[in-house]
Structure formats: C-alpha cells, structure tokens
C-alpha positions as CSV (number, residue, x, y, z in Angstrom):
1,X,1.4,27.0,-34.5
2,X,2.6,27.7,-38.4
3,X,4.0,25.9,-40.3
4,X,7.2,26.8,-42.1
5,X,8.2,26.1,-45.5
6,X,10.1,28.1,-48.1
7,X,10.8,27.9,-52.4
8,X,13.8,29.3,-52.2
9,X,15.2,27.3,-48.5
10,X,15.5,23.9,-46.9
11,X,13.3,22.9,-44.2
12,X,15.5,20.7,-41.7
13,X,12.7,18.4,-40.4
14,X,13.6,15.7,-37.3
15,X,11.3,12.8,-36.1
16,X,12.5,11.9,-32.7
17,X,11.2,8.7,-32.2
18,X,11.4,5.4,-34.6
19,X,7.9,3.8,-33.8
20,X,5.4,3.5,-36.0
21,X,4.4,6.6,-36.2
22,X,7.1,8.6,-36.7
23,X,8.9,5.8,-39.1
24,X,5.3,6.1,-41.2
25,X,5.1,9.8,-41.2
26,X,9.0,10.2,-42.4
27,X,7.7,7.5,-45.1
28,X,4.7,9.5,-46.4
29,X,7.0,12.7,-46.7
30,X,9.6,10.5,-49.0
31,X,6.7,8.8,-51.6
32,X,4.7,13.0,-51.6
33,X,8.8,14.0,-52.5
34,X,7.6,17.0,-51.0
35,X,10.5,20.2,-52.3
36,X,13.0,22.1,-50.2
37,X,12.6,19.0,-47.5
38,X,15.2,17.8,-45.3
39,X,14.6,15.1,-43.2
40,X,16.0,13.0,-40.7
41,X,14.7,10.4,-37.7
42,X,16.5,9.9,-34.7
43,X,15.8,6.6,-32.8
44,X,17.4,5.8,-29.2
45,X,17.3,1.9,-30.6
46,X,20.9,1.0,-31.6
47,X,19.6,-1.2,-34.6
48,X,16.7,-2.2,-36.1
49,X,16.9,-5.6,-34.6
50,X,17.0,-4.4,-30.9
51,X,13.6,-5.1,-30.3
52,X,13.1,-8.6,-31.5
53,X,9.6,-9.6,-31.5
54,X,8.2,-6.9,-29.2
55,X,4.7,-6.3,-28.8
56,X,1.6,-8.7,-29.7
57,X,-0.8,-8.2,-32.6
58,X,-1.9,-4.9,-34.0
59,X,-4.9,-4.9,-36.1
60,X,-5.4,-1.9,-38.5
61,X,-9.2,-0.3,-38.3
62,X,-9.9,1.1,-42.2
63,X,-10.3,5.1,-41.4
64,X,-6.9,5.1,-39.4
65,X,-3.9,2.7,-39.8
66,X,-5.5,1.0,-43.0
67,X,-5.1,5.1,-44.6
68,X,-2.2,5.7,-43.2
69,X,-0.5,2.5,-45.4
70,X,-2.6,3.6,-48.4
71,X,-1.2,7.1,-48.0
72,X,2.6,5.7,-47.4
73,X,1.8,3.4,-50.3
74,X,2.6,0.4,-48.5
75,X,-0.9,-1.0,-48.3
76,X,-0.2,-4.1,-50.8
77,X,2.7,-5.0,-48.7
78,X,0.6,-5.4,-46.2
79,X,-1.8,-7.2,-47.2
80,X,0.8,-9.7,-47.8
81,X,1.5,-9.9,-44.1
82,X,-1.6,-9.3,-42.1
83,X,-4.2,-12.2,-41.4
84,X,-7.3,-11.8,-41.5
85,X,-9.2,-11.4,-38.0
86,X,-10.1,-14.6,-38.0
87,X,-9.6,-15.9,-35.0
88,X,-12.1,-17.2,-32.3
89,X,-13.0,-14.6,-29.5
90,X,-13.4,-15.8,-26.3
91,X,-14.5,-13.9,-22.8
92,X,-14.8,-16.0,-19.8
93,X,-15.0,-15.2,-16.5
94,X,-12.0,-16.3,-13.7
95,X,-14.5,-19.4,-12.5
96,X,-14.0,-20.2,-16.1
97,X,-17.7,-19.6,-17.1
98,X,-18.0,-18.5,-20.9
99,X,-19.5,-14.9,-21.5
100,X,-18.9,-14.5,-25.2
101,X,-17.5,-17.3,-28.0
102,X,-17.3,-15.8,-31.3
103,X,-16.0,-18.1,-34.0
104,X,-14.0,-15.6,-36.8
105,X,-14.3,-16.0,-40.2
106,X,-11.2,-16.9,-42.6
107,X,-12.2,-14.3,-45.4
108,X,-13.0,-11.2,-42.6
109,X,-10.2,-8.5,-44.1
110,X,-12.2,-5.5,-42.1
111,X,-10.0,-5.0,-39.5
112,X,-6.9,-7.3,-40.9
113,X,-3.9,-8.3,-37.7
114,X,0.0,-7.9,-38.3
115,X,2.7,-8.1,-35.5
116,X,3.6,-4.9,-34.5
117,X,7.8,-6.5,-35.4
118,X,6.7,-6.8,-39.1
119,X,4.4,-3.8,-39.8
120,X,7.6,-1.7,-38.5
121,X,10.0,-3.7,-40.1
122,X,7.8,-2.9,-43.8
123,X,7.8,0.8,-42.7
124,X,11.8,0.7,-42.2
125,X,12.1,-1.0,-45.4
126,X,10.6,1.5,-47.7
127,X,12.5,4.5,-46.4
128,X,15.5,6.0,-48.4
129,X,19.1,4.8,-47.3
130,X,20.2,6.8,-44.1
131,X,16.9,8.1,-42.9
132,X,17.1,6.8,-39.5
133,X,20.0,7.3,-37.1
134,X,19.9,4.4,-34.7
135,X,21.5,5.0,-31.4
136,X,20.2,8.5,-30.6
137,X,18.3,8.9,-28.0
138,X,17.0,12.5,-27.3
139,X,17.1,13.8,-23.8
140,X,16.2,17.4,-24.5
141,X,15.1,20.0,-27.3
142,X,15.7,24.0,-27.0
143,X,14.6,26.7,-29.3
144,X,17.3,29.8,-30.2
145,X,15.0,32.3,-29.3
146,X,16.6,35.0,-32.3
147,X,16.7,32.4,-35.1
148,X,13.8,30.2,-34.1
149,X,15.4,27.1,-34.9
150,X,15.8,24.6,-32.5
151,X,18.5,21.9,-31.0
152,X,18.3,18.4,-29.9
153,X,20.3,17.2,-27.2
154,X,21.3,13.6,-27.0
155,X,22.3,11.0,-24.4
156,X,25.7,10.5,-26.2
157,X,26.8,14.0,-25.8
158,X,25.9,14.7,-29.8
159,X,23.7,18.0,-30.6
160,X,21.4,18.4,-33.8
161,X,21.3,21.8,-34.2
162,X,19.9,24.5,-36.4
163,X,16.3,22.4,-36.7
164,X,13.9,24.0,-38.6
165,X,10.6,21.9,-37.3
166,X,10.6,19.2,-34.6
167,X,8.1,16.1,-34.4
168,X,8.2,14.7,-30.9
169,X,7.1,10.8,-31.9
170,X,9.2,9.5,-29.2
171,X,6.2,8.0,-27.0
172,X,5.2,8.4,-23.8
173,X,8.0,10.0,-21.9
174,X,8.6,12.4,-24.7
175,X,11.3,14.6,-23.9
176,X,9.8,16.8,-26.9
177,X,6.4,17.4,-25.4
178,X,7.8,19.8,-22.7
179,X,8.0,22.4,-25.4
180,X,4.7,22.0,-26.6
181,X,2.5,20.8,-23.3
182,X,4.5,22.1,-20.1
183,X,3.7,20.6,-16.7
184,X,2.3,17.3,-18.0
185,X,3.5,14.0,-17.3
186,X,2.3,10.6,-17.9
187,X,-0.2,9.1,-15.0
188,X,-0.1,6.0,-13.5
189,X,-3.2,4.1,-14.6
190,X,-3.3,2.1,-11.6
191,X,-2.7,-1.6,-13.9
192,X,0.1,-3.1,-14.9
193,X,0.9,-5.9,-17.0
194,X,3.4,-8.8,-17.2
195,X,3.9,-9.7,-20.6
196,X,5.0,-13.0,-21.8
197,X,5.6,-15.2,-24.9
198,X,5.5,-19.0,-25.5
199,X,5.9,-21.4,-28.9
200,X,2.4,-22.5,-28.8
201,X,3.3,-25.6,-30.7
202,X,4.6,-26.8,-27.2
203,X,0.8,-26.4,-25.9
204,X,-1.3,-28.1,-27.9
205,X,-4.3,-28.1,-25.0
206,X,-4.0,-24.3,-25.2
207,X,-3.7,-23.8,-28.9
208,X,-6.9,-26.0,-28.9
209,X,-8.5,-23.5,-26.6
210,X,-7.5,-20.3,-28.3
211,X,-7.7,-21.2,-31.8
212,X,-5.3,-19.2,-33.6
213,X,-7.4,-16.0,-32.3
214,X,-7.6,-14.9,-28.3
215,X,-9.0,-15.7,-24.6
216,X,-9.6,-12.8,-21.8
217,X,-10.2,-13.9,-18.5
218,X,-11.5,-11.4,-16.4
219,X,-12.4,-11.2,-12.7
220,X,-11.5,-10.2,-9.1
221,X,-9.7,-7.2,-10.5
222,X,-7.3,-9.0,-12.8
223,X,-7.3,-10.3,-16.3
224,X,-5.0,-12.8,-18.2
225,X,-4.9,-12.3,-22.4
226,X,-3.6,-14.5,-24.3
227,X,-3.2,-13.4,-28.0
228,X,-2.3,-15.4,-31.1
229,X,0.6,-13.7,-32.9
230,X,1.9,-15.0,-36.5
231,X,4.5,-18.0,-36.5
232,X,3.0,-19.6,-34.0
233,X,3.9,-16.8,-31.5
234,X,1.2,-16.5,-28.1
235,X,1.4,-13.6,-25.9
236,X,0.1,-13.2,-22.8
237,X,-0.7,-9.9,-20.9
238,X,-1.2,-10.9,-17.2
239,X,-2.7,-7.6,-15.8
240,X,-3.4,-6.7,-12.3
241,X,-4.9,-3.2,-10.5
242,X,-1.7,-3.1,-8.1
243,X,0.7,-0.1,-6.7
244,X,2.8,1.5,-8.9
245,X,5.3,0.5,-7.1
246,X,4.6,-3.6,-7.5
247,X,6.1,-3.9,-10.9
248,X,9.6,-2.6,-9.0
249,X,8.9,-4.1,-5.1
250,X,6.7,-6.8,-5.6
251,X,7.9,-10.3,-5.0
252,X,7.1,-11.3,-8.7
253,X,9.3,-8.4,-9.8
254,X,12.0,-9.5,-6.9
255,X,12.4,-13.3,-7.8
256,X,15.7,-13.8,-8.8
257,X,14.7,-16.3,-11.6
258,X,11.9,-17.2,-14.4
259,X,10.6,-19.8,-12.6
260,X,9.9,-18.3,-9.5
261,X,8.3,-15.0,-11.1
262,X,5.6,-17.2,-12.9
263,X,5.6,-19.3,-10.1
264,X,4.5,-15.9,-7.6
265,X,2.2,-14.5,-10.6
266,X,0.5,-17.6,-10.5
267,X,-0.6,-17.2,-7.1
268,X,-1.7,-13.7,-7.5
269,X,-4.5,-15.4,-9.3
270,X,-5.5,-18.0,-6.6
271,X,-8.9,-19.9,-7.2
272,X,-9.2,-18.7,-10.9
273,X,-9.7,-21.9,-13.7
274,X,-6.9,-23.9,-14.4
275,X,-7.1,-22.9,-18.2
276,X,-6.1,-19.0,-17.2
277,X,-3.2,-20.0,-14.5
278,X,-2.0,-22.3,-17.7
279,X,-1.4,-19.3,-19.9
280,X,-0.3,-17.6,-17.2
281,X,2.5,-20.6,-16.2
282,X,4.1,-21.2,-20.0
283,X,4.8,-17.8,-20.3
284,X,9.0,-17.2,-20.6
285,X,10.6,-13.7,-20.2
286,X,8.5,-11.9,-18.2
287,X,8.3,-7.8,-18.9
288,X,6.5,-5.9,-16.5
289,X,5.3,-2.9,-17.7
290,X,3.0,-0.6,-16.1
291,X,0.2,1.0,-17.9
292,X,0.5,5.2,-17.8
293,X,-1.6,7.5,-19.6
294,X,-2.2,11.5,-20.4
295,X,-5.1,13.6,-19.3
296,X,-7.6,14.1,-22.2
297,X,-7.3,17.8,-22.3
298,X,-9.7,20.2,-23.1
299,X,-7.7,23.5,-23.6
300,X,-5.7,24.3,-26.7
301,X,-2.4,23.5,-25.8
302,X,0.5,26.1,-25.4
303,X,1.5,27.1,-29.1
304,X,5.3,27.3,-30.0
305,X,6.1,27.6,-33.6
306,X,7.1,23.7,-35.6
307,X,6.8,22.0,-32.6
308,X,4.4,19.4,-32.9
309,X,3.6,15.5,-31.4
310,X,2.5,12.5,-33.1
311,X,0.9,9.2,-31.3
312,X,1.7,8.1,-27.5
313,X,3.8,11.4,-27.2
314,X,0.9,13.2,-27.8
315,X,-2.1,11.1,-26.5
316,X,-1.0,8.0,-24.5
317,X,-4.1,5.7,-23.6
318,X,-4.4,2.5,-22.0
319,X,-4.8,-0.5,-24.5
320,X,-8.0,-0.9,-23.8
321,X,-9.5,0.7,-26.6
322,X,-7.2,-1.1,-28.8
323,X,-6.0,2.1,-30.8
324,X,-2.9,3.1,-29.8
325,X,-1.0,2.6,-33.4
326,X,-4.6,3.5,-35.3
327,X,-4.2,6.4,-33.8
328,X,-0.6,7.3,-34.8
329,X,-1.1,6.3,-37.9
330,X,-3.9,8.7,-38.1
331,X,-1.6,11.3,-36.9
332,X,1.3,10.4,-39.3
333,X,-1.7,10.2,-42.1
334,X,-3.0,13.6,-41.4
335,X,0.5,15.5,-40.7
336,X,2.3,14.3,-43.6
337,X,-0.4,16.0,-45.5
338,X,-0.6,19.0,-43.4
339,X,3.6,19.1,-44.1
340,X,3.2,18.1,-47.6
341,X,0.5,20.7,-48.7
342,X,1.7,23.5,-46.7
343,X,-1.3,24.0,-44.5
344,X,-0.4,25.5,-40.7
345,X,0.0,23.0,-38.2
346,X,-2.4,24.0,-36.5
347,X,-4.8,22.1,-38.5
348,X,-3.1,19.1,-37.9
349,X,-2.9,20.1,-33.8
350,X,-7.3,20.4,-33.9
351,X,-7.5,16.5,-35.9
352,X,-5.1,14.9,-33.4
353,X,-6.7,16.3,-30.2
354,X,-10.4,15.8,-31.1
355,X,-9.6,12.3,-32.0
356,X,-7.1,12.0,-29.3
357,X,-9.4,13.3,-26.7
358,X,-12.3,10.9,-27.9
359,X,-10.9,7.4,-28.2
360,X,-8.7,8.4,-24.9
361,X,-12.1,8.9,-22.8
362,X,-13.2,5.5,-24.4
363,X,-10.1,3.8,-23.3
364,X,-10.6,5.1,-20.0
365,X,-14.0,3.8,-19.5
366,X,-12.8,0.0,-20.8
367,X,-10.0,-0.2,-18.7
368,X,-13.3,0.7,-15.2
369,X,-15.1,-1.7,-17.1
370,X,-12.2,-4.7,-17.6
371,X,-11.4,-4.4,-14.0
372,X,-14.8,-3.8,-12.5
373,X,-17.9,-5.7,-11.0
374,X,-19.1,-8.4,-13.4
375,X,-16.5,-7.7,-16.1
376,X,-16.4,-10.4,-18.3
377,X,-20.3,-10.2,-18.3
378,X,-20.3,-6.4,-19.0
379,X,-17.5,-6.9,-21.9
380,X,-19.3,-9.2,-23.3
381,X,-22.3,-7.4,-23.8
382,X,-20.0,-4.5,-24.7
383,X,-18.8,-6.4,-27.5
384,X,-22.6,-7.9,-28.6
385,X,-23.4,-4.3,-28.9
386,X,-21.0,-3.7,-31.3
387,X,-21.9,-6.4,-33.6
C-alpha cells in the first residue's frame, strides 16, 4: 500500500466518515499545512447538531487520544473541557453487595473525561470553513482501474470522482473497507445495550450514590452502568447477553411507548437490588444498540493502492476495554503523520493493526469476564490489579 503524493500535483484526499477520528485526522492535516493537499470529509449527518448529546463520557489515555489533541493542537482546548477522573468507582454485584469503592481524586488529570458531543464539537471547530460536507452519506467506493483514482458513490445520487486517496473513517459498517478487507463483516457480540439519559438533579438518592463518577452492577449475565456525564447529564447502558434479534423482536423493543419499554427492561432484571432497577427505571429515550465487533486478524490485509481505514472501520471492539476513540485517535495521530511526511501507508497499516489487534483481544476477554461467573468479584480484582 503506497502512498501518493506529488511537488508538482494535487492529492484529492476524502475522509468518509465525520467521527472523531476522521474529523481529528482532516484537523492534523490543516495545522501540518501539508503542500499539494486537497482535502475534503464527507459525513452522512445532515448538520453538526444531528446528534445532540450522543454518547456518554470518553476519557482520553496520554499515549493515544491525549497525542492525538497535542498533535491537532487542540490539547489546551481541552483541558478546558475535560474533568478530571474524579469520580467515585463503584462495582457491586446484582444482590447489591459492594466489590470495589474507589473514591477519585479532584486533581487526578491522568486520564482526564470529556463528552464525546464536546470533544467533537472542538474538533469541528478548528477545521477550515467548508471542510465537511454534511449530508453525504457514502454507500459505495470504486477504483478506475487505468487512472487509479477512485469514486465515491452516495445515497443522494451525487458521485465524488477522480479521488486520489480514500480514508474509510465511516465506522463499523464501512462501506470503504470492502476495498481494503473483502469478505468481512461486523459480528454480533452476543450483548446489547439499551442506552438511556436522565437530569440527575431529578434524583438526588442516585446522584448521592454515584457521586459525580459511575456504578456497574453486574450479575446473572446482565449489567446496568450508570455514568456521570458533564451538566448534570447520567447515562445508563442497560446490557444483556440476548439474541441478536431481541433488540428488533423483543417485547422491550415492541412496546409502543417509553413507559412500557423501561417498564419490560425492568423485569429483565427481576431480583436484582432496588438501586440498579432505579437507574434502570429513570432512564428516558431508550436506544438499543447492539454491540458488533471485527475479527482480530492475523494476516496482512489485501493491499490496494491509498485505500486505507481509520478507528471502528478498521478495528471495531466492544466497549469493554474502554478504547474505542483512544484508538482512533491513535490512528488519526499516526496517519496524519504518515500523510504529512510522505512515508508509505503501509507503515501506518503495521501501527493500526498491531495496536488494533491487541487492545481488540483485551476487549474481548472483558466483555467473558463482565458477563461471566462471579463478575463483579472478578472485575473487581481486575481493576485492583491495575492499581
């Protein structure tokens, strides 16, 4: 896989995918100014503001997403709006028995937490005037086999054509990684979570409990985690070992209100402590979303000239490793250099599949281990370990 750059022509670079990955790599390549650079991101999102206050807290680890802001320069920024991990741990099991308690401290900026809504919205902020094109959402890429270029098809009938190198950031059904990884397809990981969010002003017995940081509750299979976002914001991933099916069939994903879906997760969770079932019951909005991953691969993949993926595209894990945006903003860290300095891609391919490959058997092994025999006393002494 080589890179192609030129002193005398324009490389036509396109992202596809506006996550964090591919809005921090397109970043990095602006501050470098690298020469005889075109660029442009294409994100299926119609606006920024689409996705509202998606996701939970993200908290950056120094030798991946903390160096990827350094290297997009955005690292004082933020610091402005990440807390420090200083929020109580707690593991208990469903009988409501306490495994680990781990009071955080105020000043601890080693692995600093931001919501994943403002660490994009800083990324979107520093780019230059028209870099993304919101409302485009890919559906196919094609190389011209006699130029070498390439064309993106999109769901709007529009074409991007004459591409020079395509990054396929566009996540875990990444109509890019065809090109680049025939055959595979996201598996289903046999969880699935219903996520939720709640003021927790309106719950001062929980807010109590949690104290500003988080509570897993583990057991029987299942596991409730609540989460402390910023502005008062809880999230709660209520997450079962079910059919793959269940998040489309079940009769939580067929009630025809709110009410009734909480009302039917609840009793999914018969017997466990009333503190769980309470996080569990204040939820609004229920999302189901099933939890899918790729193989960890072994093999170097199939090589096709400036074709190349960045972060769940490339190496979609389970969240139990916690280091799904770590790791692609190690991959936008490590390819905006590649890009910048001219170095062949694959270099860049070798960094993102050793590290992919690593942290994705680790996930793997966490999410047995979450949903096993004795897990809240096994992720408990999981967690002592690491101390």
């Amino acid at each position: 896989m080589a890179s192609k750059t030129s002193s005398s022509t324009t490389t036509r670079i396109a992202i596809v995918g506006g996550g964090i990955g591919g809005l921090t790599l397109a970043r990095i390549l602006q501050l470098r100014k690298v020469p005889n650079i075109s660029l442009t991101l294409f994100e299926s999102d119609s606006a920024e503001s689409e996705r509202g206050s998606f996701g939970g807290s993200l908290d950056l680890k120094q030798q991946s997403g903390q160096r990827a802001m350094r290297e997009a320069g955005l690292y004082e920024g933020f610091l402005k709006l990440c807390r420090p991990a200083g929020g109580q741990t707690c593991i208990m099991d469903h009988m409501g028995r306490v495994h680990l308690q781990v009071e955080g401290r105020e000043d601890d900026l080693s692995n600093p937490e931001i919501d994943r809504a403002q660490l994009r919205g800083l990324i979107l902020g520093s780019l230059e005037p028209g870099t993304v094109r919101w409302g485009h959402k890919a559906t196919a890429v094609s190389r011209d086999a006699a130029t070498g270029k390439y064309a993106i098809e999109f769901a709007s009938g529009y074409r991007e054509s004459d591409v020079d190198l395509v990054v396929g950031a566009d996540g875990a059904w990444s109509c890019v990684r065809p090109l680049v990884w025939p055959g595979v397809a996201p598996i289903y990981s046999g969880v699935t979570f219903v996520e939720t969010k709640a003021n927790i002003r309106d719950h001062p017995k929980l807010a109590a409990r949690i104290g500003g940081g988080s509570l897993v509750t583990m057991g029987q299979g299942k596991c409730v985690m609540a989460q402390m976002s910023a502005n008062d914001v809880l999230t709660v991933y209520t997450a079962l070992r079910v059919p793959e099916e269940w998040a489309r069939t079940s009769a939580v994903a067929l009630a025809a209100t709110e009410q009734e879906k909480l009302a039917l997760l609840v009793e999914e969770f018969a017997g466990w402590n009333e503190t769980a079932l309470d996080f569990i019951r204040v939820g609004r909005n229920p999302i189901m979303r099933p939890i899918h991953t790729l193989p960890c691969d072994s093999e170097p993949r199939t090589k096709i000239d400036n074709v190349v993926l960045l972060g769940d595209a490339a190496h979609l894990m389970s969240p139990f490793a916690g280091a799904g945006v770590n790791m692609a903003l190690a991959d936008a860290a490590d390819l905006g250099e590649i890009l910048a300095t001219g170095k062949p891609l694959a270099e860049y391919e070798e960094m993102m599949r050793e590290r992919g490959n690593r942290v994705g058997k680790m996930s793997s092994a966490n999410l047995e281990m979450f949903f096993g025999e004795d897990a809240a006393k096994k992720v408990a002494e999981f967690f002592n370990s690491k101390k």
